[in-house]
mmCIF file of the N, C-alpha and C atoms, coordinates in Angstrom:
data_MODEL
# 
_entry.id   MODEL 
# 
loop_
_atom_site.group_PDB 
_atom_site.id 
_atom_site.type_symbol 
_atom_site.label_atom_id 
_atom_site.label_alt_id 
_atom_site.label_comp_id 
_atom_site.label_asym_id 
_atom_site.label_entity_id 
_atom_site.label_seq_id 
_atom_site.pdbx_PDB_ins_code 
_atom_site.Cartn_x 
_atom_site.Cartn_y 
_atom_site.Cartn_z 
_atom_site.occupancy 
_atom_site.B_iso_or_equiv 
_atom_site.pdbx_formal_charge 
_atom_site.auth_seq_id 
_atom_site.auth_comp_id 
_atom_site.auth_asym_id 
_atom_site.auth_atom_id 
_atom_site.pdbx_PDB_model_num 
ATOM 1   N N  . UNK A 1 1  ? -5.730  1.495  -3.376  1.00 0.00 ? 1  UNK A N  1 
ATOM 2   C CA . UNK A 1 1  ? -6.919  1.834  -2.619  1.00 0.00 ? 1  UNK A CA 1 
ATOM 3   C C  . UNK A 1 1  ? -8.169  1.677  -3.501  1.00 0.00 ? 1  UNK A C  1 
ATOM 4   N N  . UNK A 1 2  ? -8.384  1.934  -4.590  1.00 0.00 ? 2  UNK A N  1 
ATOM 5   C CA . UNK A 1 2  ? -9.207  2.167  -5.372  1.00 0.00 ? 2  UNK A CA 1 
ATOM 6   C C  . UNK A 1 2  ? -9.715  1.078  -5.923  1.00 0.00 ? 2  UNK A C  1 
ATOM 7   N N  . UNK A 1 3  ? -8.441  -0.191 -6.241  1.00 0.00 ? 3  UNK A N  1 
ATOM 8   C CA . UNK A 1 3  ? -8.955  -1.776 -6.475  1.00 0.00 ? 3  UNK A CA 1 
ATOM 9   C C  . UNK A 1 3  ? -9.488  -2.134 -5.279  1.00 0.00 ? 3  UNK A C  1 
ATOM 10  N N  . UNK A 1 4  ? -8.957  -1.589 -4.197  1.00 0.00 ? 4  UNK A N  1 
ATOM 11  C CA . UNK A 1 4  ? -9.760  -2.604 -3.013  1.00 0.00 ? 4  UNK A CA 1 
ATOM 12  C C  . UNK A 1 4  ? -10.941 -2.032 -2.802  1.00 0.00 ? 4  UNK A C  1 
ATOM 13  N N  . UNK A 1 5  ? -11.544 -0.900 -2.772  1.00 0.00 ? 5  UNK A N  1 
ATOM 14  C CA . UNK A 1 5  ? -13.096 -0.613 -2.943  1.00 0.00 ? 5  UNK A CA 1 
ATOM 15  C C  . UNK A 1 5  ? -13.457 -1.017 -3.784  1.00 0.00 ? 5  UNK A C  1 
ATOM 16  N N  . UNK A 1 6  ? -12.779 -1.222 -5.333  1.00 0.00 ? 6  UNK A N  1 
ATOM 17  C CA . UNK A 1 6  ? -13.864 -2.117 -6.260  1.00 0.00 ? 6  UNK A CA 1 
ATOM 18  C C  . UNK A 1 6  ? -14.006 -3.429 -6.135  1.00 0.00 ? 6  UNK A C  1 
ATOM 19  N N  . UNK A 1 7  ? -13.284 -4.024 -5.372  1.00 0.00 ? 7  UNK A N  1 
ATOM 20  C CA . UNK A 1 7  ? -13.477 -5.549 -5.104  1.00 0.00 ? 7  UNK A CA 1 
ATOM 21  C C  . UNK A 1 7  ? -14.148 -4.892 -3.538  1.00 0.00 ? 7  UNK A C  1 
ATOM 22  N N  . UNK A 1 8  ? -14.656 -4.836 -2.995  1.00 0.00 ? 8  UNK A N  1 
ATOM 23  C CA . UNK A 1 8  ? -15.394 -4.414 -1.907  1.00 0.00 ? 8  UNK A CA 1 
ATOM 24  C C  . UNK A 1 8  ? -16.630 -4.185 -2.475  1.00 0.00 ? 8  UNK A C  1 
ATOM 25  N N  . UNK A 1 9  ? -17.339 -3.263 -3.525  1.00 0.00 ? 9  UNK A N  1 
ATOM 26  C CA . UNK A 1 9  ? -18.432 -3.059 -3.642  1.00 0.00 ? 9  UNK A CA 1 
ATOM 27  C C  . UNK A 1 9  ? -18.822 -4.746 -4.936  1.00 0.00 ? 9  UNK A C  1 
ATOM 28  N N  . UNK A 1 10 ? -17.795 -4.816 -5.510  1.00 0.00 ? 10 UNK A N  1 
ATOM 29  C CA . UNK A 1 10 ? -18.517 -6.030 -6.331  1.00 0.00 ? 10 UNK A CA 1 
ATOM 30  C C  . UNK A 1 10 ? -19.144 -7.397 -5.323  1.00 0.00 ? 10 UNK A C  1 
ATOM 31  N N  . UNK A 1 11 ? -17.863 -7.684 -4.243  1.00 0.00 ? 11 UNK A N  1 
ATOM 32  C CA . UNK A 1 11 ? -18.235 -8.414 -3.082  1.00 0.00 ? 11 UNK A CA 1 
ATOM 33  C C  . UNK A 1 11 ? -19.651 -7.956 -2.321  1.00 0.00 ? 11 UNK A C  1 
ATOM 34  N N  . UNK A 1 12 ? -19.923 -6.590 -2.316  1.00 0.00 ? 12 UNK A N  1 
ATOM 35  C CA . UNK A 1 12 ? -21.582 -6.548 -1.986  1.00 0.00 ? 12 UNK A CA 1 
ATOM 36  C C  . UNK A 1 12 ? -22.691 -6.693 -2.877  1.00 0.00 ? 12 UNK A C  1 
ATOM 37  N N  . UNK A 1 13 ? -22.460 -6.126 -3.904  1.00 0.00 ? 13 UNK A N  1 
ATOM 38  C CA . UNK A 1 13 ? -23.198 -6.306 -5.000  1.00 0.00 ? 13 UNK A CA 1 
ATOM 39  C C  . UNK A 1 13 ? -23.346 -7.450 -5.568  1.00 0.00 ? 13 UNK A C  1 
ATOM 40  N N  . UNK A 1 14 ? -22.226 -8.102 -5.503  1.00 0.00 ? 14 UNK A N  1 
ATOM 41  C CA . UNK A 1 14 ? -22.513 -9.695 -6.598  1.00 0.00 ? 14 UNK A CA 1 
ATOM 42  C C  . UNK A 1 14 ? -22.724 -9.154 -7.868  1.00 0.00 ? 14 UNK A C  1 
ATOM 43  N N  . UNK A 1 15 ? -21.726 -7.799 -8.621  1.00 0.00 ? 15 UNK A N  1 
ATOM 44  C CA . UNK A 1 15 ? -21.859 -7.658 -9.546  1.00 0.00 ? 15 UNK A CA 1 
ATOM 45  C C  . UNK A 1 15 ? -20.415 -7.202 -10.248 1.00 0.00 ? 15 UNK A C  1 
ATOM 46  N N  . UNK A 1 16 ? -20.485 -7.112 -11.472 1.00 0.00 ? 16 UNK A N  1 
ATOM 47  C CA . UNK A 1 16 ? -18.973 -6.146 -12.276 1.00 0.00 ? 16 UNK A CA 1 
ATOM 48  C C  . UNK A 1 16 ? -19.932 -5.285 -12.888 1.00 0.00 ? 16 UNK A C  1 
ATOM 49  N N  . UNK A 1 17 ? -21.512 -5.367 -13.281 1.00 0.00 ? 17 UNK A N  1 
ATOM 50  C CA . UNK A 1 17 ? -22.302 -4.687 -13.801 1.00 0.00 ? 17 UNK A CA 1 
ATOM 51  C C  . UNK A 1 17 ? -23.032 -3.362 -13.148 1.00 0.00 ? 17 UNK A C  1 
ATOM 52  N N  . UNK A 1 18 ? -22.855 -3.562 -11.857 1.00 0.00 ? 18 UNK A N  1 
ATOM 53  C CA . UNK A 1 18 ? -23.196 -2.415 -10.993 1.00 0.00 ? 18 UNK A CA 1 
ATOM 54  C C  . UNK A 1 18 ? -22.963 -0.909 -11.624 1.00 0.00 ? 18 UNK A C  1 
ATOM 55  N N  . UNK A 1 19 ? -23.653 -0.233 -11.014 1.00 0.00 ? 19 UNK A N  1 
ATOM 56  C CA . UNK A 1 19 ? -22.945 1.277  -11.681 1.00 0.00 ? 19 UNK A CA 1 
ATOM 57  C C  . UNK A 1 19 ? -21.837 1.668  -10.500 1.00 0.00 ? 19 UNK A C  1 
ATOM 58  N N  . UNK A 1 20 ? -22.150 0.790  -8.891  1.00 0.00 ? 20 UNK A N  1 
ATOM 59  C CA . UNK A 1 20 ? -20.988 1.716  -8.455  1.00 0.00 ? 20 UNK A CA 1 
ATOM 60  C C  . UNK A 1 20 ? -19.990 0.807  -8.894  1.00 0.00 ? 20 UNK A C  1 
ATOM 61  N N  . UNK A 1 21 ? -19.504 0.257  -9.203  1.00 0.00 ? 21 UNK A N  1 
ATOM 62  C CA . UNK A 1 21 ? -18.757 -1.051 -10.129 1.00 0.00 ? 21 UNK A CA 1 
ATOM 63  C C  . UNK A 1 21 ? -17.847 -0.219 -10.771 1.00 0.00 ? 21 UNK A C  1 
ATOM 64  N N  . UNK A 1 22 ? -18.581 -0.198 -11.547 1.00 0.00 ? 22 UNK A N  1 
ATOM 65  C CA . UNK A 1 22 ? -18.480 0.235  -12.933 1.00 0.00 ? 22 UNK A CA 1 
ATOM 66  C C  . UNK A 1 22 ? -17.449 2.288  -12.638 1.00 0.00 ? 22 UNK A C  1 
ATOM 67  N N  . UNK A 1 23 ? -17.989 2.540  -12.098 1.00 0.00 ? 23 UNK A N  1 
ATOM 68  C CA . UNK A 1 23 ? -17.773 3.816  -11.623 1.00 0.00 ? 23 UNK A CA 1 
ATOM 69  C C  . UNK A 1 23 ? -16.105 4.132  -11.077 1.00 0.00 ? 23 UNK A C  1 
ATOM 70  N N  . UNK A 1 24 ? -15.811 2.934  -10.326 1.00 0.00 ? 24 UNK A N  1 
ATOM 71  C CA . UNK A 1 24 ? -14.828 2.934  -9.176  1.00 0.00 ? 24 UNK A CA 1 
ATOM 72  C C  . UNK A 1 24 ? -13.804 2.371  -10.429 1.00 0.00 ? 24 UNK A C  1 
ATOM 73  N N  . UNK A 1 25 ? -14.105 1.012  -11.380 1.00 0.00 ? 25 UNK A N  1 
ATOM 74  C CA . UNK A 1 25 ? -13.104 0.499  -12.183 1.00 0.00 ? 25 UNK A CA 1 
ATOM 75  C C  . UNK A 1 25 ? -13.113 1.648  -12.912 1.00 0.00 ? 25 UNK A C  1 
ATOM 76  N N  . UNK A 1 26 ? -13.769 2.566  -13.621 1.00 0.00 ? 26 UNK A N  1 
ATOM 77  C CA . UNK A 1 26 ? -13.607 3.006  -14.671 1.00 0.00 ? 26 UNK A CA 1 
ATOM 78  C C  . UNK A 1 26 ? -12.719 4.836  -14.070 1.00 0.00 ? 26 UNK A C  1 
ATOM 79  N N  . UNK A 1 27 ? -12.717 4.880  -12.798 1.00 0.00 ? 27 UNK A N  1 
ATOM 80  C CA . UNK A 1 27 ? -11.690 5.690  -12.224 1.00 0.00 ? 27 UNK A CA 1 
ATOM 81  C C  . UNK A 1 27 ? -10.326 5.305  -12.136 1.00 0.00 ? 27 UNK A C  1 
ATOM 82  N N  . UNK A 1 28 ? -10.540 4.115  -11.967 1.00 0.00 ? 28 UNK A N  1 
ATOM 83  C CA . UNK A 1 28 ? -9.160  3.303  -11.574 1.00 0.00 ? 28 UNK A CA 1 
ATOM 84  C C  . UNK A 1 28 ? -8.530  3.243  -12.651 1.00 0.00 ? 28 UNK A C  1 
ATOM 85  N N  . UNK A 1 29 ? -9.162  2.791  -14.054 1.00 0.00 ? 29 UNK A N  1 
ATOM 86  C CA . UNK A 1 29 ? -8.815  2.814  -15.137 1.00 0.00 ? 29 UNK A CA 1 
ATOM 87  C C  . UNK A 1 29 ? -7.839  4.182  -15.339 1.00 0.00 ? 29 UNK A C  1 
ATOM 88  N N  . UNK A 1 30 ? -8.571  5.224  -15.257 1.00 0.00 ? 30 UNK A N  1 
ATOM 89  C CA . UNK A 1 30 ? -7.864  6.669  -15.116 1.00 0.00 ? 30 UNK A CA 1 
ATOM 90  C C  . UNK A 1 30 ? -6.562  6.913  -14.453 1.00 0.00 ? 30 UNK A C  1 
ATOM 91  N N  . UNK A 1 31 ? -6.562  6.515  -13.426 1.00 0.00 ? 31 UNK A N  1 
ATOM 92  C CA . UNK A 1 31 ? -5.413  6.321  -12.120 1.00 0.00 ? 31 UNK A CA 1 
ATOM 93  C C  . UNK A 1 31 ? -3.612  5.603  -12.955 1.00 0.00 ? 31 UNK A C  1 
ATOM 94  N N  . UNK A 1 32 ? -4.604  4.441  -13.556 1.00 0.00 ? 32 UNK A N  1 
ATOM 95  C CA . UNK A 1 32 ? -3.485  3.551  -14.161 1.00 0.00 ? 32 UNK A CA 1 
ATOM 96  C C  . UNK A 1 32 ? -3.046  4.558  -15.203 1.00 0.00 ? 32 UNK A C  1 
ATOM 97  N N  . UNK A 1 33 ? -4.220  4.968  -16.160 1.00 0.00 ? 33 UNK A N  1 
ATOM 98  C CA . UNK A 1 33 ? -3.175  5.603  -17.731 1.00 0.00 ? 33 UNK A CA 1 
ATOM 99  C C  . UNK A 1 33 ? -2.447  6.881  -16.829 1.00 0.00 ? 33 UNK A C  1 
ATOM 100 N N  . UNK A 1 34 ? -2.924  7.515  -15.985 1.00 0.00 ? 34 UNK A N  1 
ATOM 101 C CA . UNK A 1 34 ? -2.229  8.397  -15.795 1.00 0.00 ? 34 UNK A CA 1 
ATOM 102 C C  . UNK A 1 34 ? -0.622  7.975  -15.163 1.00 0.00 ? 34 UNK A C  1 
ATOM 103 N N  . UNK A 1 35 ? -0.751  7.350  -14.364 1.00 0.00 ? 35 UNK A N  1 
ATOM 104 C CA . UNK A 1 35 ? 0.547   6.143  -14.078 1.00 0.00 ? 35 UNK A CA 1 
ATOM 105 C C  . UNK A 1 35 ? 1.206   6.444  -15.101 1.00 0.00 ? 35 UNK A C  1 
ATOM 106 N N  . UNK A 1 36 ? 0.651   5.280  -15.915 1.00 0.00 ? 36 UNK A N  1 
ATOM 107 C CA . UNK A 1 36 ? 1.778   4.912  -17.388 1.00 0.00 ? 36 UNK A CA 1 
ATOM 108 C C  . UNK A 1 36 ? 1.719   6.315  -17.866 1.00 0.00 ? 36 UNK A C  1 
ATOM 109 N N  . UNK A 1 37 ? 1.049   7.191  -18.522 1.00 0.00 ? 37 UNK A N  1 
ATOM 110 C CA . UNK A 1 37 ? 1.624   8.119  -19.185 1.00 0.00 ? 37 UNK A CA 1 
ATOM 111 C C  . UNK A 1 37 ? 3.222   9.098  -18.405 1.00 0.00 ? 37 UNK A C  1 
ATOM 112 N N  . UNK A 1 38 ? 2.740   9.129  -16.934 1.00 0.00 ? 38 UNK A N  1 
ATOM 113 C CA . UNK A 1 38 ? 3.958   9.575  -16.449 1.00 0.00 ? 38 UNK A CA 1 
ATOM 114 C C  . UNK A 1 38 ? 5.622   8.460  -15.915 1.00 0.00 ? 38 UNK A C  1 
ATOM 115 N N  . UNK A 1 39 ? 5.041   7.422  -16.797 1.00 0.00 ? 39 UNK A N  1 
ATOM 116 C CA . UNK A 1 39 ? 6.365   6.528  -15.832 1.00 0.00 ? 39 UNK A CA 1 
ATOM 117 C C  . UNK A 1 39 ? 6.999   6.616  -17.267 1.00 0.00 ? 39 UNK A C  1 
ATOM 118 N N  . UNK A 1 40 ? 6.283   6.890  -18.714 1.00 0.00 ? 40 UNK A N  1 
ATOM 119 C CA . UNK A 1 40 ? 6.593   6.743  -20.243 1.00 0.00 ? 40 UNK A CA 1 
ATOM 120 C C  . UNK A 1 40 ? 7.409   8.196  -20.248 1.00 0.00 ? 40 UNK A C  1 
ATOM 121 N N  . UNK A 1 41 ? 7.021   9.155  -19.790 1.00 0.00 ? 41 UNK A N  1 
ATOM 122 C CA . UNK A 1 41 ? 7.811   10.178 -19.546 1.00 0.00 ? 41 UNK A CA 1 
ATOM 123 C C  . UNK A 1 41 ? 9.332   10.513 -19.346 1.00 0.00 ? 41 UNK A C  1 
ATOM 124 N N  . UNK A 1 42 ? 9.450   9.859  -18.109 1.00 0.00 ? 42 UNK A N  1 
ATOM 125 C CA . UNK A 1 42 ? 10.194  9.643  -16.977 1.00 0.00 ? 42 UNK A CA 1 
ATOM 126 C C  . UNK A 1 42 ? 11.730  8.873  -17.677 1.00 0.00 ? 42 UNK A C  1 
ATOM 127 N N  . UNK A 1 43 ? 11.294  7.867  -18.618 1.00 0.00 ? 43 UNK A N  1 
ATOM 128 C CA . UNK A 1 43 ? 12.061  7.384  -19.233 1.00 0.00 ? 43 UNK A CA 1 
ATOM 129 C C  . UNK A 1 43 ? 12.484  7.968  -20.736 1.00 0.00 ? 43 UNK A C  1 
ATOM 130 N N  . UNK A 1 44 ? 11.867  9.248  -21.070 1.00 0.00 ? 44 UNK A N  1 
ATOM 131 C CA . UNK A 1 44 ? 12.705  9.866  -22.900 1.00 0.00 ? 44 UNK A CA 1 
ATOM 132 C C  . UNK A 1 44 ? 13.308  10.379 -22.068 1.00 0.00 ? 44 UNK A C  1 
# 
């Protein structure tokens, strides 16, 4: 969900520099480590 609003607002913006850009990847970013930290878990 979160990639497809950031490719949604870059598609309005015509930007990766935007702040809402920037905002949405850099949540998403969050989303993912939290992912991996629990799938790294899952497996000790």
């Amino acid at each position: 969900m979160l990639r497809s609003r950031m490719e949604q607002l870059f598609m309005q913006e015509n930007s990766f520099t935007s702040d809402n850009v920037i905002a949405i990847s850099s949540l998403l970013d969050l989303k993912i480590n939290e992912y991996m930290r629990g799938r790294h878990r899952k497996r000790d």
